[in-house]
N, C-alpha and C positions, 0 to 999 in steps of 0.2 A: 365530056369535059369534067363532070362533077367527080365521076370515077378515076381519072388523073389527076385531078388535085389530092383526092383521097390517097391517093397512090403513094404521091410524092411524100405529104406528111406522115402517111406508117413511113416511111422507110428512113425517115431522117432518125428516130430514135435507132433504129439496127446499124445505120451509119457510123452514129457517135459512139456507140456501142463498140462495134471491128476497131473505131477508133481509138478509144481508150483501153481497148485490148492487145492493141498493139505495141500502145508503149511498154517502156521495159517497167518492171515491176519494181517498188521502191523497196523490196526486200534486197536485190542486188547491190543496194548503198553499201552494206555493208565489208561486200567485196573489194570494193574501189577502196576505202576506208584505210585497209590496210599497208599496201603501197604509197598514199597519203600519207600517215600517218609516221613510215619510215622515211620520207623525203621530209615534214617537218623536224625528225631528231636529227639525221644530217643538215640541215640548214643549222638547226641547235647548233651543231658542231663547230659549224663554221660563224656564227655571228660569237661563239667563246672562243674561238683560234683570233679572231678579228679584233676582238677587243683585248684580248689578254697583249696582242703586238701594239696596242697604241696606247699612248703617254695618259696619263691623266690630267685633268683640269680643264673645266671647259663643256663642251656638248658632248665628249669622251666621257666624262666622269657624269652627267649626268643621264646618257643614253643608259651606262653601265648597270646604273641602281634603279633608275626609274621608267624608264621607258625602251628595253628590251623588247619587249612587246613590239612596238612599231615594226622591226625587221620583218615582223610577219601578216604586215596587211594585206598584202599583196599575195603572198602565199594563202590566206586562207580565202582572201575571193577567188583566186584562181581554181586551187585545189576541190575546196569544200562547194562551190560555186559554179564557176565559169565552164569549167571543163568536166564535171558530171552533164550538165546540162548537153552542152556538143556529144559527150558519148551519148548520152539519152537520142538525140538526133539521129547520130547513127546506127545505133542498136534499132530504131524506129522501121530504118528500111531494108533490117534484118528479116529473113524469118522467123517465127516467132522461136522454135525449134533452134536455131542458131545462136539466139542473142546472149541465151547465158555462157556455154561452152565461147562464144569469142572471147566476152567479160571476162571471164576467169583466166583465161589465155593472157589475154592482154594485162592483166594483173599481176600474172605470174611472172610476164616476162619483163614487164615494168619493175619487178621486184628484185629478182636478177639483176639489172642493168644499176640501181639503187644499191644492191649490195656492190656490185665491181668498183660504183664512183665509192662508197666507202671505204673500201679497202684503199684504194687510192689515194684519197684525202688523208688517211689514217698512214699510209707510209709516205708519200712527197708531198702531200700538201695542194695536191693539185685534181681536179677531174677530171679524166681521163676520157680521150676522144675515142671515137669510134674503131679508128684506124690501130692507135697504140691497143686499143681494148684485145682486138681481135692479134694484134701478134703478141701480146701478154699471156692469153689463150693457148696459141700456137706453142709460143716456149712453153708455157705450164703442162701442156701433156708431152712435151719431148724432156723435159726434164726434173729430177725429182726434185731438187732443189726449191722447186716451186714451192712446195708445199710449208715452207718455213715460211710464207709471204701472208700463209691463210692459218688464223688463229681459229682455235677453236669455239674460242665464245662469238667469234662471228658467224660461224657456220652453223653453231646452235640457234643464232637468233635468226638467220635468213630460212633454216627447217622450219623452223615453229613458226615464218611469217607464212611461207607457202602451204603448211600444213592447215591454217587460221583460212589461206583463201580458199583451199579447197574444201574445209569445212561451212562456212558460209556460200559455199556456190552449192554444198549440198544442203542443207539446210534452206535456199532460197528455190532450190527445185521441189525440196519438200512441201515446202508453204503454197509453189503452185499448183500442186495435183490439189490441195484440199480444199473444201468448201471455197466458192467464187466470194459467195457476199463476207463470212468470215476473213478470209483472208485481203477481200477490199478494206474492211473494218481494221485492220491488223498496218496497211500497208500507207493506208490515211493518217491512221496515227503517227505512226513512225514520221512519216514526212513533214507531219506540223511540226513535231520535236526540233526535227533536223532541221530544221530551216530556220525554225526560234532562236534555236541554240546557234546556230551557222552565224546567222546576221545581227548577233548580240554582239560573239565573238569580234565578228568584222568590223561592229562599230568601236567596240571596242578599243580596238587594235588605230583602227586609223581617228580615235579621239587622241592619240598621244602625237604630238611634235617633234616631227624628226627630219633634220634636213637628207634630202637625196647623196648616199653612199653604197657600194657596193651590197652594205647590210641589210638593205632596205628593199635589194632588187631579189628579184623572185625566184627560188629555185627554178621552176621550171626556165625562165628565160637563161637561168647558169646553162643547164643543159643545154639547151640549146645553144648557146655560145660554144660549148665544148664539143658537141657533133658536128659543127656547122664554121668552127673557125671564124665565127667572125671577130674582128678585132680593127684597129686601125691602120697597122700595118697595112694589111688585104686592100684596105681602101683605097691607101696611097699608092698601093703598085698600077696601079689602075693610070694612072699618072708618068708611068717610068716605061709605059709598054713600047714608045716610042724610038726610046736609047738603045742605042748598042750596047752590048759586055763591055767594051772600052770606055765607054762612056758611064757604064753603071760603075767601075771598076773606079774611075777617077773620080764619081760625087762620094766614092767611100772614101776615096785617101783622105779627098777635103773635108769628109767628116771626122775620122779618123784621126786626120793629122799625119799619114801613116807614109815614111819614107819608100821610097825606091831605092831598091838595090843596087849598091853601088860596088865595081870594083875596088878589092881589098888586095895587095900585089902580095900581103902576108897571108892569102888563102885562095885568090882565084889559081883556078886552073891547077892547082899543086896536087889534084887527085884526077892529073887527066887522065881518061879511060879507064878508070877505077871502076872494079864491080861493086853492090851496095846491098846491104842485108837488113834488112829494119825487123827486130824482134820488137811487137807490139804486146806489151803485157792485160790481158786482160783484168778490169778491175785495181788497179795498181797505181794507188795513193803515195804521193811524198810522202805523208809523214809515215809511213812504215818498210821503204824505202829511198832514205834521204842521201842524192848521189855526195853533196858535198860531207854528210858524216862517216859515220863509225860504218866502213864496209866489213869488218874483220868476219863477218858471219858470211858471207859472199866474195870467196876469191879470186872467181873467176871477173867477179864486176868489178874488185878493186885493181885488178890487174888491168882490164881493159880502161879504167875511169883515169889510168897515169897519162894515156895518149890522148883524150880527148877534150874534147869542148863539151863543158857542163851546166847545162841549165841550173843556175840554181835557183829562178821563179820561174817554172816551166807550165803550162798552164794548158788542158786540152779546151777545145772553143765550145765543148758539148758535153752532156755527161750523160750519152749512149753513144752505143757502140759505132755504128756505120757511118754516124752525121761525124763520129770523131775522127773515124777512119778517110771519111769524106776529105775533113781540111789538113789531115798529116798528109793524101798526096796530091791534095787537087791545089791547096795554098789558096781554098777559099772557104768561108765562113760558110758552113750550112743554111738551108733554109730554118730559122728558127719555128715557125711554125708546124711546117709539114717536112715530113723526109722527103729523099730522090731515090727514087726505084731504080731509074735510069733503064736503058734499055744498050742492048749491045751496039746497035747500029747507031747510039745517039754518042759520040764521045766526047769527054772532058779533059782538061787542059790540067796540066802539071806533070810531076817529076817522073812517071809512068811511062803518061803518054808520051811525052819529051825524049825521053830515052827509047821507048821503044823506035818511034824515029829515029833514034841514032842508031838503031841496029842492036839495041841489046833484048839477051829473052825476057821474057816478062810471067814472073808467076807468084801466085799468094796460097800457101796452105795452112790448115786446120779446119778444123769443121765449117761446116757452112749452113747458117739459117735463113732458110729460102722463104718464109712468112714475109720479108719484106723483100723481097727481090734481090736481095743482097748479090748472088751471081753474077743480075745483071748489070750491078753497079761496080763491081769490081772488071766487068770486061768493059763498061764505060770507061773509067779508068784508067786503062791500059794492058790490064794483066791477060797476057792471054794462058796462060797454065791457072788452071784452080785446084791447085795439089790438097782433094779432097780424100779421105781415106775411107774405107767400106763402115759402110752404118755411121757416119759424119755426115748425114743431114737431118738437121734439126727437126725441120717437120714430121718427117716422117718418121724419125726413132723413135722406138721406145722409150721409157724412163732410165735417165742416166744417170747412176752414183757416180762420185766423185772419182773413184778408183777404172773405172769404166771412161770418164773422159780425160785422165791419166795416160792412157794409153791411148785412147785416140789423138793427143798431141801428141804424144810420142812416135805413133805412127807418121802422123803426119810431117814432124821432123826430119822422120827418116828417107819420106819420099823426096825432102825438099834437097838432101843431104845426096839422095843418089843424081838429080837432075842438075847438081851444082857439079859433081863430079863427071858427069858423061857432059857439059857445057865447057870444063876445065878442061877438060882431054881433046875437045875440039877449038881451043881457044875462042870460045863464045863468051863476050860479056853477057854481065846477068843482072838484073835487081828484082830480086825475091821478098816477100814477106812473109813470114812466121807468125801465126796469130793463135797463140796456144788459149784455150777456152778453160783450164781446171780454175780460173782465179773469178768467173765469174762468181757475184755476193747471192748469196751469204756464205765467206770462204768456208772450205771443208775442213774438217779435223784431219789432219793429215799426220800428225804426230803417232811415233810409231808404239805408244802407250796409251793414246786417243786419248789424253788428260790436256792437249791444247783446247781449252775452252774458251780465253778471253781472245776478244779483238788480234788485240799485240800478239798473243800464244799462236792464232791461228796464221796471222802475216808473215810471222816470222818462220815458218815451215812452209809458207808456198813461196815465199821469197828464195828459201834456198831451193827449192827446185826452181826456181827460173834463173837461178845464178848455175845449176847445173845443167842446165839448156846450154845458157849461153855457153858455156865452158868446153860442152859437147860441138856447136858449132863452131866454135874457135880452133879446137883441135881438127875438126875434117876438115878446116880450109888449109889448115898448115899441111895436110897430108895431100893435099889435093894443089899444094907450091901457089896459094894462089890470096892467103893471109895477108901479106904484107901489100897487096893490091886492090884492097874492098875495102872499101868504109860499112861499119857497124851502126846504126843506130841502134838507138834501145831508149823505148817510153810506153807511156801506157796510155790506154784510149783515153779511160778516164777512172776516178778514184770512188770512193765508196756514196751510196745511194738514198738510203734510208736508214731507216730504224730499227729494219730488221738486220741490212750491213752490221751496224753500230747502232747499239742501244743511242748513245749518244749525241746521234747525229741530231742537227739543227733541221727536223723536217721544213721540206715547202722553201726550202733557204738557198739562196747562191751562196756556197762557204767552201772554202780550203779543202777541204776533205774531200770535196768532189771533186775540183779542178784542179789542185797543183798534183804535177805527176814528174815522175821524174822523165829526165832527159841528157845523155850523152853520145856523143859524134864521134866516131874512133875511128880513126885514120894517122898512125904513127909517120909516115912519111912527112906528111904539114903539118903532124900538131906531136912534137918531138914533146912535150912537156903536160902535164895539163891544165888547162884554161877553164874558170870557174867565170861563167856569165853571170852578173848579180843582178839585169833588170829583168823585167820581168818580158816573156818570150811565150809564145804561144804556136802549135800546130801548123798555122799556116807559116810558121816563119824554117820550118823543117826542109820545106821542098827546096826553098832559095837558096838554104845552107849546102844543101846536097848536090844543088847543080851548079853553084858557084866553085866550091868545091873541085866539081870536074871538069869548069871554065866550059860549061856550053850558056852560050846567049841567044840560044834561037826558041821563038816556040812561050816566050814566058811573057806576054804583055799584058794577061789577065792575074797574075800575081796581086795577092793581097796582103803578102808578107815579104820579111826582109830576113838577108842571114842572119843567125842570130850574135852575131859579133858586131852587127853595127850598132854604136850607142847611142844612135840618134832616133832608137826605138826609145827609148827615156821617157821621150816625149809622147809618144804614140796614145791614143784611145787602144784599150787592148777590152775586146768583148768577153764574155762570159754567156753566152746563151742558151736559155732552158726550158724558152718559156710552153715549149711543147713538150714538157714533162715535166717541170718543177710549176709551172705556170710563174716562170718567174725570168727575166735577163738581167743581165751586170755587167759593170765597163771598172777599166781601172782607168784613171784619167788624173793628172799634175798632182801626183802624188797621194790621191785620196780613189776609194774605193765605193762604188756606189748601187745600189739595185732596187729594180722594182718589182712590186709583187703584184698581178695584175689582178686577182680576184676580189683581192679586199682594198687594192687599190692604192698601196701604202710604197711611201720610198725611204730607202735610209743612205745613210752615210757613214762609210769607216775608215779607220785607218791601215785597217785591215781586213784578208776579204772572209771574217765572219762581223754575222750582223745581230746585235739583239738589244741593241740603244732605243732612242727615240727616234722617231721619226723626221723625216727631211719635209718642210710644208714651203708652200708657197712658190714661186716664182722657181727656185732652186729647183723644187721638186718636179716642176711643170717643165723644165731643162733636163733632167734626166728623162723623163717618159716620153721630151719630143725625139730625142736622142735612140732611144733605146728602138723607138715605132720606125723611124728613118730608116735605119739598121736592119730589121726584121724587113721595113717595104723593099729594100735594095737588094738583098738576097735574095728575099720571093719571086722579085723579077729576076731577076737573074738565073734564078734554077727555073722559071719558067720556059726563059728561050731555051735552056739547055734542052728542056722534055719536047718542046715545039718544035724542034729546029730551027729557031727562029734568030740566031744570034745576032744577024746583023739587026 
């Protein structure tokens, strides 16, 4: 008995001992530190982007001068706090061998993921989720372009952070080979500092008075918002899983406001059996080609803009590529949240698939970036030809100059050119797309002196090669007797992006420069003259145009748009949606223009759609953000049944 109680007590000190040996060592603090420490300068970023966008006077003017600080109580128990303690936990039921090589892993990689939301913040204003991260990635090694995206002083500062962690993870394996009791004495201290200093700071910080705003809330819970989507919209669909598409389709009009297509006797049916050509310009802003101005630089577009119907507030519903592509043929507002990968076997409703039912071929060429599924959502669609040209996939190419995907439109042109003519010769209707890729931002110097350096320099050289596109398909359709029986369109997904597009551009912002794109309808048989549309008209309203147009009525009850001749769009809610890239959506609504920014939380109002006034507060403000969440719930659902099959 006396010799197991003896037992028990030696053995509790060697206990405690394995046990304090097993935690991780507070020399590893310093590792953590640094990924820390770059997540407090982006927060920085954002509590100065935050407050330079809102008005002075008031708890605004005195957050600004005196209690800054506040924004980051939260941040520094979390950081310096909360979450060293959990990794301590976990490192705990490491091996001991293990624990630092994970640390520094996970620092590294923490670090990395802090530099991508950087750059992100730093061009749209927005943190970038998991999803966009990885096809941002995807295009950055297939294209060289990218590289204008990554500044060099950022890239020096994310070296010298990773370089700092790998220095301190050696440094912190050096201090554990040395002396035990030494480096205890070494590892004590340190932690009484850190912890003085920690909980000074914290008190600090949460002795200042600050009412609960986005400024206040924690990076880490940002991130997390931005990996995880969560938001209100998300919540509310939750609530909508019950409706049909028709049913989802009619709480939008009534939100909307948004007419039903009606017979026009001056446009139904007057392009019956008409083939259809949609040249989609990649990157291609109104303002640098304006269809109601001065065409004299573009012949072939002034020649075609005499027969047609002219948007001249033409407006894509997204400002990337696929979601844009999405509502030019589906005549539905994207998911503003998440994209649609879509899948072959799941299909979608609009002017595609509509037609392809009626018996015509169906195909889309120019290159093809398969990072987001995009193949399978253009044979969702309808398209079944994907007039792809060799080394036109994205993923998998190499780095491509400008001059290199030059010719892969070009190519791709040519394929679309030969399958219009062997469809011609077998009198097969056809509706084809052309989606030429040279105009993706930041456009190329294309001038044949390389002295186009500014914005305007640079537009107006890729402008004239897409007016010599169109000029080249204009001419094979007349050779091919088959011109004066296709309607033309011609717009662009969407307009310029950032700051690296355009120094100028209003980061983080719903503005003009991203949405308004041009937009004209050419078909000389019904539109003998041309027609300049002055309200404002949007992507989904393409498809209605196009199949009223050719008077079929079958096939369109999930339509969320209207031709674009009818004026009783006037009235309409017309979206702007971004908030899965810009972190931001917009409506135009009784003559005023309006958006929310969801990070910082701020709403404004214009009279037009750039924004940099004051702020929209109160009840008003609480009307746009229920508006905008509706919007975002009702599409979510809605692309949900499309991936589930669950329409009815």
């Amino acid at each position: 008995m006396l010799s197991s109680l003896m037992s028990r007590f030696s053995s509790r000190p060697a206990t405690a001992s394995r046990f304090l040996w097993q935690l991780p060592s507070p020399s590893y603090l310093p590792l953590w530190l640094v990924p820390v420490f770059s997540m407090i300068a982006l927060k920085h970023l954002f509590v100065q982007a935050s407050l330079a966008a809102l008005t002075t006077g008031g708890f605004v003017m005195t957050l600004a001068h005196t209690a800054e600080i506040a924004c980051f109580r939260m941040d520094v128990s979390l950081l310096f706090i909360v979450i060293p303690l959990v990794l301590a936990v976990f490192l705990f039921f490491l091996p001991k061998s293990w624990q630092l090589p994970v640390l520094a892993t996970i620092c590294a990689l923490l670090q990395l993921l802090i530099y991508a939301e950087a750059r992100s913040f730093v061009l749209v204003g927005q943190l970038v989720s998991p999803s966009l991260l990885m096809s941002a990635i995807s295009w950055g090694m297939s294209d060289s372009g990218a590289r204008d995206y990554i500044s060099v002083s950022s890239l020096v500062k994310l070296v010298n952070a990773l370089a700092l962690i790998i220095a301190f993870a050696l440094l912190a394996s050096r201090l554990d080979r040395r002396d035990a009791a030494r480096s205890s004495w070494f590892g004590k201290g340190f932690l009484i500092c850190y912890l003085a200093l920690t909980l000074s700071i914290s008190i600090a910080c949460w002795a200042f008075r600050a009412p609960e705003t986005p400024m206040t809330t924690s990076f880490v819970s940002m991130l997390m918002k931005a990996s995880f989507g969560g938001d209100d919209a998300t919540d509310r669909t939750k609530g909508l899983q019950s409706a049909s598409l028709e049913e989802l389709v009619g709480k939008y009009r009534q939100l909307a406001k948004a007419p039903i297509s009606e017979r026009d006797p001056a446009y139904w049916g007057r392009a019956k059996s008409a083939n259809v050509i949609y040249i989609v310009l990649e990157t291609g802003p109104a303002r640098y080609l304006n269809m109601t101005g001065d065409l004299s630089n573009y012949p072939n577009l002034a020649r075609l803009r005499e027969h047609s119907l002219v948007g001249d507030s033409h407006h894509t519903t997204y400002p990337y590529t696929n979601r844009a592509l999405l509502s030019l043929f589906s005549s539905l507002y994207p998911d503003g949240k998440k994209g649609f990968q879509g899948s072959p076997h799941r299909s979608l409703p609009g002017v595609i698939s509509t037609l392809k039912n009626a018996g015509y071929e169906t195909g889309v060429y120019g290159t093809l970036w398969t990072a987001e599924h995009d193949g399978n959502m253009f044979k969702s669609l309808g398209f079944d030809t994907l007039g792809v040209p060799s080394g036109g996939t994205y993923e998998t190419a190499p780095q491509i100059q400008w001059q290199k995907k030059l010719n892969l439109d070009q190519e791709a042109l040519h394929m679309l050119e030969t399958d219009i003519k062997r469809w011609s010769s077998g009198n097969r209707k056809f509706v084809v797309a052309f989606l030429p890729q040279i105009g993706h931002g930041p456009w190329p110097n294309m001038s044949d002196d390389g002295q186009a350096h500014t914005v305007a320099e640079r537009g107006l050289q890729l402008m004239r090669q897409y007016d010599s596109w169109a000029g080249e398909i204009l001419k094979s359709l007349e050779n091919d007797h088959v011109e004066s029986n296709t309607i033309i369109v011609l717009t662009a997904d969407h307009g310029l992006r950032n700051n690296v597009d355009d120094p100028d551009y209003p980061t983080g912002m719903v503005d003009e420069v991203s949405f308004h794109v041009p937009l004209f309808v050419y078909y000389p048989a019904a539109i003998p003259n041309r027609v300049d549309i002055p309200w404002i008209t949007s992507h989904i309203d393409i498809g209605p145009t196009v199949l009223d147009l050719l008077g079929i009525e079958s096939g369109r009850t999930l339509e969320e748009g209207a031709p674009i001749w009818q004026a009783d769009l006037r009235g309409r809610t017309t979206f702007f949606l971004a908030s899965g890239y810009f972190g931001t959506d917009g409506y135009y609504r009784d003559q005023k223009y309006y958006m929310v920014k969801y990070l910082s939380d701020s709403v404004y109002e214009n009279s037009s759609l750039h924004f940099s006034g004051p702020q929209l507060r109160g009840t008003a403000a609480d009307e746009v953000k229920e508006r905008t969440n509706e919007m975002n719930a009702l599409q979510s659902a809605m692309f949900l049944k499309f991936l589930l099959g669950t329409e009815k």
